[in-house]
C-alpha positions as a LaTeX table, in Angstrom:
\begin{tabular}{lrrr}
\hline
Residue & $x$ (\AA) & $y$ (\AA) & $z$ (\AA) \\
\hline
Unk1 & 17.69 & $-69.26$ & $-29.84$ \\
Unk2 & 18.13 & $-66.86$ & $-32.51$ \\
Unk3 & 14.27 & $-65.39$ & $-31.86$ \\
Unk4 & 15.39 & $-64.95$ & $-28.28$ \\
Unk5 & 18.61 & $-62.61$ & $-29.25$ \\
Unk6 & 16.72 & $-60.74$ & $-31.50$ \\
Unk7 & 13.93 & $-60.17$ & $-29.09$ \\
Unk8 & 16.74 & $-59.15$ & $-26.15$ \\
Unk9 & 18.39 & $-56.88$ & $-28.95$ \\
Unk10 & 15.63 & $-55.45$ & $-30.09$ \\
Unk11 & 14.55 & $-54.23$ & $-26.44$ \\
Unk12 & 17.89 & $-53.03$ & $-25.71$ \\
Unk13 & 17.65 & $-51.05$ & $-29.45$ \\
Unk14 & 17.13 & $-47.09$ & $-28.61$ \\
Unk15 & 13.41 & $-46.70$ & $-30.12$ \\
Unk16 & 12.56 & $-50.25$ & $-29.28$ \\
Unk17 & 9.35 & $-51.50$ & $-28.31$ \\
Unk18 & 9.54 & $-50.21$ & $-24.48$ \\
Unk19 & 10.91 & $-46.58$ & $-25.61$ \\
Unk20 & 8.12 & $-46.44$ & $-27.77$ \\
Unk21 & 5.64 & $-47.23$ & $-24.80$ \\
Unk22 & 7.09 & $-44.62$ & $-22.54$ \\
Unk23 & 6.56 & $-42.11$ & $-25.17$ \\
Unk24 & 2.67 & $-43.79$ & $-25.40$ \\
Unk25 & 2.73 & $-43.08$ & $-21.85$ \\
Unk26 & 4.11 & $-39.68$ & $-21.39$ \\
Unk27 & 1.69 & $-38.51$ & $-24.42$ \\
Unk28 & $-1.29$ & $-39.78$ & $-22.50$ \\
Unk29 & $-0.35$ & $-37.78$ & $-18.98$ \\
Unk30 & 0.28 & $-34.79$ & $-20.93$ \\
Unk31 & $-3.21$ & $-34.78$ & $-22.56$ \\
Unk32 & $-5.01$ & $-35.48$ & $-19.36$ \\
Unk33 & $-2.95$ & $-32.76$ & $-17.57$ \\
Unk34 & $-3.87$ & $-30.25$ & $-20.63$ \\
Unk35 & $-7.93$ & $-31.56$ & $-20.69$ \\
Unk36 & $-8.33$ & $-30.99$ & $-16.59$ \\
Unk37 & $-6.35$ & $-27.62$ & $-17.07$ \\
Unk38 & $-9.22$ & $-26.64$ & $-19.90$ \\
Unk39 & $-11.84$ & $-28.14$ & $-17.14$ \\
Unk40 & $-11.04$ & $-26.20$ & $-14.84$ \\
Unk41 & $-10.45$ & $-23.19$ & $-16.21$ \\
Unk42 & $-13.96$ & $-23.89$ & $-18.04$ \\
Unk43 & $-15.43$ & $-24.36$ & $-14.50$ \\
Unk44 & $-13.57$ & $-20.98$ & $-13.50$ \\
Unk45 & $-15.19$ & $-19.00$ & $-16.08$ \\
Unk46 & $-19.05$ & $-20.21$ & $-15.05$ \\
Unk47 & $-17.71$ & $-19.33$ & $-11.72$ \\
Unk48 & $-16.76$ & $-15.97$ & $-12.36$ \\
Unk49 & $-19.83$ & $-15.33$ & $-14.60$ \\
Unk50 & $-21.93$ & $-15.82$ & $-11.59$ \\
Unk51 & $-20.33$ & $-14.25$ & $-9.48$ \\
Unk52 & $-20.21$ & $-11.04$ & $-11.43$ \\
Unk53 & $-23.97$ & $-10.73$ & $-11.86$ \\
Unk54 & $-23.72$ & $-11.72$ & $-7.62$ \\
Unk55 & $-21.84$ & $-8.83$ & $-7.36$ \\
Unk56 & $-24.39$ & $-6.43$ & $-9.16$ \\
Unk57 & $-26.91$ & $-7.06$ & $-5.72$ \\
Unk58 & $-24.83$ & $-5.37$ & $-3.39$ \\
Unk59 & $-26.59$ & $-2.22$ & $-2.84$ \\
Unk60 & $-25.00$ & 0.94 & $-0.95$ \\
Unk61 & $-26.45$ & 4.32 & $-0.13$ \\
Unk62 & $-23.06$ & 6.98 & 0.92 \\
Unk63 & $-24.91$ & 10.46 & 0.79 \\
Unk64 & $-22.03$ & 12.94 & $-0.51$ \\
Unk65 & $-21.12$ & 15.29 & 2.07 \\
Unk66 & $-20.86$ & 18.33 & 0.46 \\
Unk67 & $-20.77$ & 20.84 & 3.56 \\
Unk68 & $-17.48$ & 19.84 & 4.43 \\
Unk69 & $-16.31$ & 20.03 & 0.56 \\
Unk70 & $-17.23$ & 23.35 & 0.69 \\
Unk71 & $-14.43$ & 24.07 & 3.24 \\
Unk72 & $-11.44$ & 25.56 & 1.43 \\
Unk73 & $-8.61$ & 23.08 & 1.64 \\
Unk74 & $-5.31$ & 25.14 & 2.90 \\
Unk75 & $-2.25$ & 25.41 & 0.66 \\
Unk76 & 0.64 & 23.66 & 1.73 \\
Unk77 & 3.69 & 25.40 & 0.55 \\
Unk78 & 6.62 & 23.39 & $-0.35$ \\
Unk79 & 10.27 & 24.95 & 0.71 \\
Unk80 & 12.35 & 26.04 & $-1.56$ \\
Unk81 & 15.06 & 23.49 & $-1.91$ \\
Unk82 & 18.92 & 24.28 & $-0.53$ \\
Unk83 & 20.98 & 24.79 & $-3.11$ \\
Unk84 & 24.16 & 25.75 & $-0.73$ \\
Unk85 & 26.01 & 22.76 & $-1.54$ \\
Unk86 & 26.35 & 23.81 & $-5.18$ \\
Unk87 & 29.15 & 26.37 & $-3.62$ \\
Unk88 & 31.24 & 24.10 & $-2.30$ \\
Unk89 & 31.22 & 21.57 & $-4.81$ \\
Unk90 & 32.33 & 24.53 & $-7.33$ \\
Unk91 & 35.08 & 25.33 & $-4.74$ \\
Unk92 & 36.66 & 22.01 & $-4.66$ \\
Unk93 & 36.41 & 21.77 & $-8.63$ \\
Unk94 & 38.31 & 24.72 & $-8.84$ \\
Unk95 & 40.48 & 23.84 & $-6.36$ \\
Unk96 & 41.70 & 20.74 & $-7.76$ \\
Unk97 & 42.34 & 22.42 & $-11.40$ \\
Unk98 & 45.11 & 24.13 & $-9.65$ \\
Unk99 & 46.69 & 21.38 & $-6.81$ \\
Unk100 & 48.62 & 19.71 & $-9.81$ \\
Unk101 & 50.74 & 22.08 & $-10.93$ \\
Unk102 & 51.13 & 23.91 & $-7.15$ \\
Unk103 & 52.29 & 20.53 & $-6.16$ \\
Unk104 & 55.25 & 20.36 & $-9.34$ \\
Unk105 & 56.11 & 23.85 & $-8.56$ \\
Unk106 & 56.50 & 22.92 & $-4.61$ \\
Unk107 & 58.04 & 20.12 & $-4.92$ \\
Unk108 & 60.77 & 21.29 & $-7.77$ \\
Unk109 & 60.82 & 24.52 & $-4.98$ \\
Unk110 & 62.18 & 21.96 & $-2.46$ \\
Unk111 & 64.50 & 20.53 & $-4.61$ \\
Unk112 & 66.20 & 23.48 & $-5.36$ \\
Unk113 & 66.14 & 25.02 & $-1.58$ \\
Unk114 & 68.33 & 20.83 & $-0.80$ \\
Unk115 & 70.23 & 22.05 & $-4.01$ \\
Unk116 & 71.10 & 25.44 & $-2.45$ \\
Unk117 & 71.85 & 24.19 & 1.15 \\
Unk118 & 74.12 & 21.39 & 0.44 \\
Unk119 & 76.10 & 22.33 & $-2.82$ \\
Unk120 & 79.41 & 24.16 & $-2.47$ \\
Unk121 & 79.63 & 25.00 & $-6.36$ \\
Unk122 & 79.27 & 28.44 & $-6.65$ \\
Unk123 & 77.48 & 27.71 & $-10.32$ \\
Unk124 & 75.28 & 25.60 & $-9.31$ \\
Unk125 & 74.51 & 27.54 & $-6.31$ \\
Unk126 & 73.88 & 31.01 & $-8.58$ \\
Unk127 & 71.56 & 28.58 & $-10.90$ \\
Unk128 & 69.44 & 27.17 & $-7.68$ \\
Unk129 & 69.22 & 30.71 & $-6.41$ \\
Unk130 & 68.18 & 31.83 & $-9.46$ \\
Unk131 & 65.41 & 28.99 & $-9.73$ \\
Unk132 & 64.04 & 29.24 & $-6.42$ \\
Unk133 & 63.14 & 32.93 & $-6.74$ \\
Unk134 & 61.91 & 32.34 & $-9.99$ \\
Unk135 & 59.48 & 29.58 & $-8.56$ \\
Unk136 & 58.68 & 31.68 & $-5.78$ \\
Unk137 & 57.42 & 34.55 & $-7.85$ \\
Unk138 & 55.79 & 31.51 & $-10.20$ \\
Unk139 & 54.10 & 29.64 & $-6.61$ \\
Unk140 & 52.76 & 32.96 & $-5.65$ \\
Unk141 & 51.48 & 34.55 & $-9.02$ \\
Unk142 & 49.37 & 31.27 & $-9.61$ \\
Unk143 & 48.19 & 30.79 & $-5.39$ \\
Unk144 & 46.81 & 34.59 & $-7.10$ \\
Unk145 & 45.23 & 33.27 & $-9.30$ \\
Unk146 & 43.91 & 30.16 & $-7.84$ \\
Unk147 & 42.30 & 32.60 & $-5.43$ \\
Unk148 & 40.92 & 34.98 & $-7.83$ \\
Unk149 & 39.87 & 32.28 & $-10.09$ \\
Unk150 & 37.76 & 30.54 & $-6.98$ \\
Unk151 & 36.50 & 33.72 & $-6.04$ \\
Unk152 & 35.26 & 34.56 & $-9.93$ \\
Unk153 & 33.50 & 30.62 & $-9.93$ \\
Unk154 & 31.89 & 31.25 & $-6.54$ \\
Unk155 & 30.18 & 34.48 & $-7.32$ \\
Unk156 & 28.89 & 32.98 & $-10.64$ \\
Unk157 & 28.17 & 29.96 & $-8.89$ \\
Unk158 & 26.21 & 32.47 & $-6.68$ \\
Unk159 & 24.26 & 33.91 & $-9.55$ \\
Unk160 & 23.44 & 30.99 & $-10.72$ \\
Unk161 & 21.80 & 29.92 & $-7.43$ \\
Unk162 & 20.03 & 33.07 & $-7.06$ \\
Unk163 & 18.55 & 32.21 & $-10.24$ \\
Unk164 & 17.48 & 29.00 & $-9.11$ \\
Unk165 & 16.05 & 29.97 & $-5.94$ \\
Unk166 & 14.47 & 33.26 & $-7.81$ \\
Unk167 & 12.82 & 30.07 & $-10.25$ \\
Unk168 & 11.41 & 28.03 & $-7.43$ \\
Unk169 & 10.29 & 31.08 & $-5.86$ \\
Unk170 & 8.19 & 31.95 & $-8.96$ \\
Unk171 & 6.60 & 27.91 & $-9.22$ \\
Unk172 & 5.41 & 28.31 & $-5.86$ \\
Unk173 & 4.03 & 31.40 & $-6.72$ \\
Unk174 & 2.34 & 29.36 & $-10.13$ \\
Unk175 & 1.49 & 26.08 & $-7.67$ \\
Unk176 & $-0.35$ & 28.72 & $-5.07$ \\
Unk177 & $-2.29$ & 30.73 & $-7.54$ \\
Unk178 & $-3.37$ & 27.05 & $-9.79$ \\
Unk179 & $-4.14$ & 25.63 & $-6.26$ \\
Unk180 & $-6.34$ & 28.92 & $-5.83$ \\
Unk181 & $-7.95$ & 29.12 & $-8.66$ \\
Unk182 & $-8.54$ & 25.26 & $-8.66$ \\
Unk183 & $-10.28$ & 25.49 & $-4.85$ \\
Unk184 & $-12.21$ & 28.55 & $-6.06$ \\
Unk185 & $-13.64$ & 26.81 & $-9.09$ \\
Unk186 & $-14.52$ & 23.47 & $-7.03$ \\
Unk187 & $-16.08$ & 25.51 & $-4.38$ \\
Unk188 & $-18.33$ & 27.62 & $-7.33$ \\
Unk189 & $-19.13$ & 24.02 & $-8.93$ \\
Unk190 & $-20.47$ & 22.55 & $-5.46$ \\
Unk191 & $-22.49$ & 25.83 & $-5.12$ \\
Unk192 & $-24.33$ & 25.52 & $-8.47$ \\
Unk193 & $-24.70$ & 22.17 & $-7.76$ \\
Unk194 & $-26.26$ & 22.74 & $-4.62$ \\
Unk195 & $-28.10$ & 25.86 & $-6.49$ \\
Unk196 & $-29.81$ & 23.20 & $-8.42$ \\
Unk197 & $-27.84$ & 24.61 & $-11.95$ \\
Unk198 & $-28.51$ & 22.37 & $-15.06$ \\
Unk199 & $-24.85$ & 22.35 & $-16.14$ \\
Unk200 & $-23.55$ & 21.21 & $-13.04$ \\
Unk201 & $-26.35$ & 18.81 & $-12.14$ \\
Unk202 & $-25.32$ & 16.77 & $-15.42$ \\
Unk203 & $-21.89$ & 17.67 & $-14.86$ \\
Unk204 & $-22.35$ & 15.81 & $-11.53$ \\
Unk205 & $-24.10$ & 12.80 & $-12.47$ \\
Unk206 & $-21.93$ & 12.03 & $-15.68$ \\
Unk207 & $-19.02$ & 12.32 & $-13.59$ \\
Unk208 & $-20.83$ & 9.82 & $-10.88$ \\
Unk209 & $-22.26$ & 7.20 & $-12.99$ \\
Unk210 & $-19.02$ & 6.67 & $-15.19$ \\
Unk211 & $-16.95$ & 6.29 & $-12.13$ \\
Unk212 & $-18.75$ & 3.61 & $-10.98$ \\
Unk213 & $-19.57$ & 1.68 & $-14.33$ \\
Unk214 & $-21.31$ & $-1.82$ & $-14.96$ \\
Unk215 & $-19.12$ & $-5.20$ & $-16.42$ \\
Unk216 & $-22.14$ & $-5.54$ & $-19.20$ \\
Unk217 & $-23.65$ & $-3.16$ & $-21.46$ \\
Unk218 & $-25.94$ & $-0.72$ & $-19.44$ \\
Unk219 & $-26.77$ & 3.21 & $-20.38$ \\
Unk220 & $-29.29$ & 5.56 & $-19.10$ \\
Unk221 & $-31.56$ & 8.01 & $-20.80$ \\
Unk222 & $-31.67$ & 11.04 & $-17.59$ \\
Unk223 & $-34.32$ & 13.44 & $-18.15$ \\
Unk224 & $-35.09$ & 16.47 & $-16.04$ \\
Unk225 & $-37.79$ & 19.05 & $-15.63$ \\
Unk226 & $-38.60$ & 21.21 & $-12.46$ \\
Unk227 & $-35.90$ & 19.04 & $-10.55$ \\
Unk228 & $-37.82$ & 16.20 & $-11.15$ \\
Unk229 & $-35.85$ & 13.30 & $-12.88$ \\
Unk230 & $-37.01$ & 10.80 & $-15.12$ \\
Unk231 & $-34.18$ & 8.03 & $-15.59$ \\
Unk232 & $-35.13$ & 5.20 & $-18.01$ \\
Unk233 & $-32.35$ & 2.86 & $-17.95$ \\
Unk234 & $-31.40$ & 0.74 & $-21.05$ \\
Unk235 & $-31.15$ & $-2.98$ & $-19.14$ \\
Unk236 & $-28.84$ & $-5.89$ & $-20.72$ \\
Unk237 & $-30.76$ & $-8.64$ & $-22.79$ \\
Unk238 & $-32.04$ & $-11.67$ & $-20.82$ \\
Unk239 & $-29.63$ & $-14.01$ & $-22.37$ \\
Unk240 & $-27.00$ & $-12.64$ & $-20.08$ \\
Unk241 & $-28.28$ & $-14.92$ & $-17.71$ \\
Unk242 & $-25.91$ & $-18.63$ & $-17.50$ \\
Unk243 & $-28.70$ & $-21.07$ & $-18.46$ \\
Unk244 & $-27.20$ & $-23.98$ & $-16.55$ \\
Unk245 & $-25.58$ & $-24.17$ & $-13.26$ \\
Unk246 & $-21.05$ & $-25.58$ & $-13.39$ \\
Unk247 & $-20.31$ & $-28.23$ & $-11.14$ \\
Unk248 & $-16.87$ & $-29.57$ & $-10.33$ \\
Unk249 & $-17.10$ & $-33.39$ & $-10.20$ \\
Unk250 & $-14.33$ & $-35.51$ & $-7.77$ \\
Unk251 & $-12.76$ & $-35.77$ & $-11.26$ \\
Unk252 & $-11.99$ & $-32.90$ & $-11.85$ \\
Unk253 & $-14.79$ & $-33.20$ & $-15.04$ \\
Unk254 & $-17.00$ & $-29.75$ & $-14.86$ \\
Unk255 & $-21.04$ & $-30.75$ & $-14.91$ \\
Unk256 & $-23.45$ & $-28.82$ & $-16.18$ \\
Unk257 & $-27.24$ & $-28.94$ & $-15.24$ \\
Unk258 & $-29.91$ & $-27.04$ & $-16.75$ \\
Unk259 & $-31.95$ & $-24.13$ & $-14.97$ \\
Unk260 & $-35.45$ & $-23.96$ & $-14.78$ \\
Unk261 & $-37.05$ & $-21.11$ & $-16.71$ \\
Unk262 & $-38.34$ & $-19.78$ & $-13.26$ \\
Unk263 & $-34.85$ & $-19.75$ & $-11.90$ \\
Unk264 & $-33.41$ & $-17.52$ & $-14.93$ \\
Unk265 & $-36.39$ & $-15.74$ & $-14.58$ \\
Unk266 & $-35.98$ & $-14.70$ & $-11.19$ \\
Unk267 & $-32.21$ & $-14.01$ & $-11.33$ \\
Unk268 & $-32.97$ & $-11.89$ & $-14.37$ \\
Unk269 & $-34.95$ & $-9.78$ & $-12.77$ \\
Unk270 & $-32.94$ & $-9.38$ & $-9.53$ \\
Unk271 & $-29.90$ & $-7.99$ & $-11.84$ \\
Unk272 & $-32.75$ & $-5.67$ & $-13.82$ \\
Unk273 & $-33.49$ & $-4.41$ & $-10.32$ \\
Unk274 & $-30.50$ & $-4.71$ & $-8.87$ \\
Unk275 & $-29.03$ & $-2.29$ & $-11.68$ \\
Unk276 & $-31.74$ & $-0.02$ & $-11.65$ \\
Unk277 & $-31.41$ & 0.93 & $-7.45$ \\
Unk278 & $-27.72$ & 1.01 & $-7.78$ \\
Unk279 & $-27.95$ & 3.89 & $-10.64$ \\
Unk280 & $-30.73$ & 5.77 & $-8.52$ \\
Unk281 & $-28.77$ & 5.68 & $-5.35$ \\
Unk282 & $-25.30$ & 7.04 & $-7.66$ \\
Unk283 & $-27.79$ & 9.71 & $-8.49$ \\
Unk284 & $-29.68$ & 10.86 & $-5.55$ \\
Unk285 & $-26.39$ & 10.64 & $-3.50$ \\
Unk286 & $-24.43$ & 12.92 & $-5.38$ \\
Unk287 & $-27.80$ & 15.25 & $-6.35$ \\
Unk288 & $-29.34$ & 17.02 & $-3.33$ \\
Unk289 & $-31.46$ & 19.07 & $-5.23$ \\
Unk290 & $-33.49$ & 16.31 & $-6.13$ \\
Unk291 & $-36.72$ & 15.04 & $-3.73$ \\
Unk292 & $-38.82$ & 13.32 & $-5.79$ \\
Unk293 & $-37.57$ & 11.22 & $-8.68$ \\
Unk294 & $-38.44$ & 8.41 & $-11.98$ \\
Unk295 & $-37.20$ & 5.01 & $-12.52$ \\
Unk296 & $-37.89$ & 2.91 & $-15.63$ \\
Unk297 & $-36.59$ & $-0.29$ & $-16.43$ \\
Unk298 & $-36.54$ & $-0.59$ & $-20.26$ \\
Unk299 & $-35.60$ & $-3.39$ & $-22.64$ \\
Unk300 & $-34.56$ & $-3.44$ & $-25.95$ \\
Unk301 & $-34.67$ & $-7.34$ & $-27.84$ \\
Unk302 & $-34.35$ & $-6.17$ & $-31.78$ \\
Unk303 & $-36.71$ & $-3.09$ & $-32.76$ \\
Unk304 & $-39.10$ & $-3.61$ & $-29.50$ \\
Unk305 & $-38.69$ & $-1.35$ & $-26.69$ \\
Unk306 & $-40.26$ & $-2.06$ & $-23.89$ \\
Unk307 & $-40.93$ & $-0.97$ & $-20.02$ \\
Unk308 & $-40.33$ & $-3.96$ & $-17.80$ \\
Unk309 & $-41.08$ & $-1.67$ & $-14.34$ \\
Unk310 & $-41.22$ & 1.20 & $-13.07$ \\
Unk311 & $-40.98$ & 3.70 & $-9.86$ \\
Unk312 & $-41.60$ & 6.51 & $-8.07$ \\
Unk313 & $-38.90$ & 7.33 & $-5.76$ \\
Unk314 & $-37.60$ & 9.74 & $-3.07$ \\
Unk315 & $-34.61$ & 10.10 & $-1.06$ \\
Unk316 & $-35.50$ & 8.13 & 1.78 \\
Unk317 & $-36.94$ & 5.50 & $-0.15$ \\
Unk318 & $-33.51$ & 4.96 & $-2.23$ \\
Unk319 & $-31.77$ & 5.39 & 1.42 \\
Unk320 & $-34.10$ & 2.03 & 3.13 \\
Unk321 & $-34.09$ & 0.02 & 0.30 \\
Unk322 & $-30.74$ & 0.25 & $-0.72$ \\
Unk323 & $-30.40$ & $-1.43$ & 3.07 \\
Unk324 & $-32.08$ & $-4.51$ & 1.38 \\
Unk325 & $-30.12$ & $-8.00$ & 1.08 \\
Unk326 & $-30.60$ & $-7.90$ & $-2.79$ \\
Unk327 & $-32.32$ & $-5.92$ & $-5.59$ \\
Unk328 & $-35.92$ & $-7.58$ & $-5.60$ \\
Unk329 & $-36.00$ & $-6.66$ & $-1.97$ \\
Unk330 & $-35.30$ & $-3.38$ & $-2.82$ \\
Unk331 & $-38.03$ & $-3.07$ & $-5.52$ \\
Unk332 & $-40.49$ & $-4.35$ & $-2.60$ \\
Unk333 & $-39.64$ & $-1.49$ & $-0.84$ \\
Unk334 & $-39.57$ & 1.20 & $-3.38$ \\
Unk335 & $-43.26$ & $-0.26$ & $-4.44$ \\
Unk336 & $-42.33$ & $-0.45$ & $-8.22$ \\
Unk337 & $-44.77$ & $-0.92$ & $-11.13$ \\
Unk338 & $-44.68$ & $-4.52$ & $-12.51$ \\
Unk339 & $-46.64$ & $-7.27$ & $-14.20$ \\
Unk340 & $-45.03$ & $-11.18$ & $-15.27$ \\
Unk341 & $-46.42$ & $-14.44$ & $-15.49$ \\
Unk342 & $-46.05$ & $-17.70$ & $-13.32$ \\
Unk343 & $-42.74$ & $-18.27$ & $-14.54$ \\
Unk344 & $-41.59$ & $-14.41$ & $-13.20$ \\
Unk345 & $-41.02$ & $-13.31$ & $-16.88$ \\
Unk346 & $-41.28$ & $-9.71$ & $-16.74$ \\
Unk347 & $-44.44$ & $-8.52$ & $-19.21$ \\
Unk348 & $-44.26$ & $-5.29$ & $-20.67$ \\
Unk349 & $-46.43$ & $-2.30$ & $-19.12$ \\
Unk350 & $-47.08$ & 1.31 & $-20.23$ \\
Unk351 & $-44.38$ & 4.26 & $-20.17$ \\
Unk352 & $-45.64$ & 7.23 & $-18.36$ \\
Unk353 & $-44.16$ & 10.81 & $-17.93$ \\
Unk354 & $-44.09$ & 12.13 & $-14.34$ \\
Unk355 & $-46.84$ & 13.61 & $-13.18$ \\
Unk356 & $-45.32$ & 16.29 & $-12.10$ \\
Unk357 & $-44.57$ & 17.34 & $-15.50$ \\
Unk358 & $-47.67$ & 17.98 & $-16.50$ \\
Unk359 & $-48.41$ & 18.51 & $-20.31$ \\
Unk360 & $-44.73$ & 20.12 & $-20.69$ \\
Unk361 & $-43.05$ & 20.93 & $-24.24$ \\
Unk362 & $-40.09$ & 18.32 & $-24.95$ \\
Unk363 & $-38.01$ & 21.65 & $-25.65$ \\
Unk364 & $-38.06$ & 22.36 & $-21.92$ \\
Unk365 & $-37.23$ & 19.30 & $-21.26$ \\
Unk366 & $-33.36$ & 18.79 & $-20.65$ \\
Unk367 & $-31.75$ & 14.66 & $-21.89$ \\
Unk368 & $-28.51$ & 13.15 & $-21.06$ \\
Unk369 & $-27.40$ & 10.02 & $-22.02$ \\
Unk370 & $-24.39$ & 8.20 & $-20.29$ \\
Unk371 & $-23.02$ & 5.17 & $-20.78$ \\
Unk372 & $-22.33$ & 2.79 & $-17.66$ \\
Unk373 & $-20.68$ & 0.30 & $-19.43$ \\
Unk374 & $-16.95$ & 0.23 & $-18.67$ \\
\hline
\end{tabular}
């Protein structure tokens, strides 16, 4: 009987047996909530990974229209703001420094005129005689001045608007001669462009490239001779690639299977051509002087540098394959220069200058390097 009181008690006892199971429990839910928040978040990341190499194969070609940037884009003067207002709020300031002591002077006026009417005491009426003039000449010397006074604030306030409107005068003048001068130098930097100028060609395709950079590590070597460029583009390192493929289980427990070597293969070299269109078609949409152009894949693993393809290219070429559903497509089409095995590993081949070049000097050959890697 005494077991069976203690046993009652001791469930009943805060931090009993059954509190202490609750907290079991609790502790439990929490860590499963926490482990399928880190699953899926795991699972998220593969996800995104992949998706962001996806992303890479989506090719456009949007030729720059520079004719109509050439047109000279009007300037659009802004009015110069009202500053009326500014009167008649320094009216009614002025105007209320004086209603105060009009209204004392009034009023005691009033009281005196009541005084005079209806007393009978000659004294008294001498004394409210005497005041009322005396407030009179008082109510009318400062109504003067009140007047003068609002007429000396107005034509400062006046001045001070003409000042103002003399100011905003002179920043449109500024805004019309910067928007000028700004249209004139666009204009004269789309006309060496189109010239074929050095400065502006680079100028150009710096400003192209970096506005439309890679997630992963990617830069370009651009050189140029006779309008002829030769872009060898710095690729990312195979191991980019995910080697195994996220699954979400009914679980909510991410799985994970391995990809065959031909798989990362082949989804290596989509992104290595994928990359390589998508800088080309940057370039020979914002260049027209260029017709005929160079494309080199090139890979760096430690102190080897090697060519993994290459291509000759022209506009229309970059135009029709950057139709293509994805980047190997597009290589089809711009017949590039490549060699790999069974497994689609990409083998190294030989680097060679355009032909165009000729046996040129490296001094008259002009390098750029830009970085795509945002």
């Amino acid at each position: 009987m005494a077991n069976k009181k203690n046993y009652q008690a001791e469930r009943q006892m805060p931090g009993g047996r059954q509190d202490k199971g609750k907290v079991y429990v609790d502790e439990l839910y929490f860590r499963h909530v926490d482990q399928m928040e880190r699953w899926r978040q795991e699972y998220e990341r593969c996800q995104a990974v992949e998706s962001t190499l996806a992303l890479v194969s989506t090719l456009r070609y949007e030729e720059v229209d520079y004719a109509s940037q050439l047109l000279r884009v009007p300037w659009k003067e802004r009015s110069v703001p009202d500053f009326s207002h500014l009167l008649e709020k320094a009216r009614v300031e002025e105007e209320g420094k004086y209603f105060a002591p009009i209204i004392v002077r009034s009023s005691l006026l009033l009281i005196l005129l009541l005084i005079l009417i209806f007393s009978s005491n000659a004294i008294v009426l001498w004394v409210s005689g005497t005041g009322v003039v005396t407030l009179l000449v008082l109510l009318g010397i400062l109504i003067q001045k009140r007047h003068s006074r609002i007429e000396k604030v107005i034509k400062q306030k006046q001045i001070e608007i003409d000042a103002k409107v003399e100011y905003e005068q002179n920043l449109i003048k500024e805004e019309k001669e910067k928007h000028e001068n700004a249209e004139e130098e666009r204009i004269q930097g789309i006309e060496r462009l189109l010239a074929g100028e050095l400065a502006a060609i680079y100028a150009k395709i710096d400003q192209a490239l970096t506005t439309r950079p890679f997630p992963f590590h990617v830069s370009a070597d651009i050189s140029l001779y006779l309008n002829i460029p030769s872009v060898k583009i710095w690729l990312p390192p195979k191991s980019i690639i995910p080697t195994q493929v996220c699954a979400l289980q009914a679980s909510g427990r991410p799985s994970f299977e391995e990809k065959e070597t031909r798989t990362i293969n082949k989804q290596y070299f989509e992104l290595c051509a994928s990359i390589s269109m998508r800088v080309m078609s940057v370039i020979y949409a914002h260049i027209p002087a260029f017709r005929t152009g160079y494309v080199y894949g090139m890979s760096k693993e430690g102190k080897n540098i090697e060519c993994l393809f290459a291509s000759k290219l022209d506009r229309s070429t970059v135009e029709a394959a950057c139709n293509s559903s994805n980047g190997l497509a597009a290589m089809q089409i711009c017949k590039a220069t490549f060699n790999c095995d069974t497994t689609l590993e990409l083998l190294p081949i030989e680097v060679t200058a355009p032909e165009e070049w000729g046996d040129v000097e490296p001094q008259l050959v002009h390098n750029l390097h830009v970085n795509l890697f945002q």
